[in-house]
N, C-alpha and C positions, 0 to 999 in steps of 0.2 A: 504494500500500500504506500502511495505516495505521500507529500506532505499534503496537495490537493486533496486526496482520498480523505485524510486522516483528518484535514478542518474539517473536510464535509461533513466525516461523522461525525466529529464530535459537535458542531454544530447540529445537527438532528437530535442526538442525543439530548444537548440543551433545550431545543425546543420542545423534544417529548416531556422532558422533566418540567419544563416552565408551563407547558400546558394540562399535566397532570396537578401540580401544585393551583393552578388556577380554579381546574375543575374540584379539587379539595376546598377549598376556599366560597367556592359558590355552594356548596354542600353545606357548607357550614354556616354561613350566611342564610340560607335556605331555612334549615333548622332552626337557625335562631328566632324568625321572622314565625318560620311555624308553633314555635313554641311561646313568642312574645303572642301572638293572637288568641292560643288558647288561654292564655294568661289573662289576658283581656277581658274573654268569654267566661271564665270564671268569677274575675273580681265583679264583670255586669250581670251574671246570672245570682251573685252573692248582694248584690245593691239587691236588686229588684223584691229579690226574697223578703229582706228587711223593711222595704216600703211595704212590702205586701202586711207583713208584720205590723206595722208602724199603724197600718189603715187598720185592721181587724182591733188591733186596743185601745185607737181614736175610737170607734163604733162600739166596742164594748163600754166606755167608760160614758159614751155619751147616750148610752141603751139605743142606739140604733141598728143594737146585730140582734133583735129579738123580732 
């Protein structure tokens, strides 16, 4: 192999690795964004629950759940 042959590789070789490390990255990225939304969906299904709450012992204390 020449010195021609030998950058080429190694140049491909750099760009499989830079494009593998990218696609790790967007993966991860990915996840986080997936895991930030359920996070989201939790803290708003955890409000909602407590208005719900909040409404039921306004109505109880004011006998409008009878």
């Amino acid at each position: 192999m020449n010195n021609n042959q030998s950058a080429s590789y190694q140049a491909g070789q750099a760009k499989g690795q830079a494009e593998e490390k990218g696609s790790q990255l967007m993966d991860q990225a990915s996840n986080a964004a997936q895991s930030a939304k359920e996070s989201v969906q939790q803290a708003g299904e955890q409000v909602q629950l407590k208005a719900q709450d909040a409404v039921e012992a306004v109505k109880d204390a004011t006998g409008m759940n009878k």
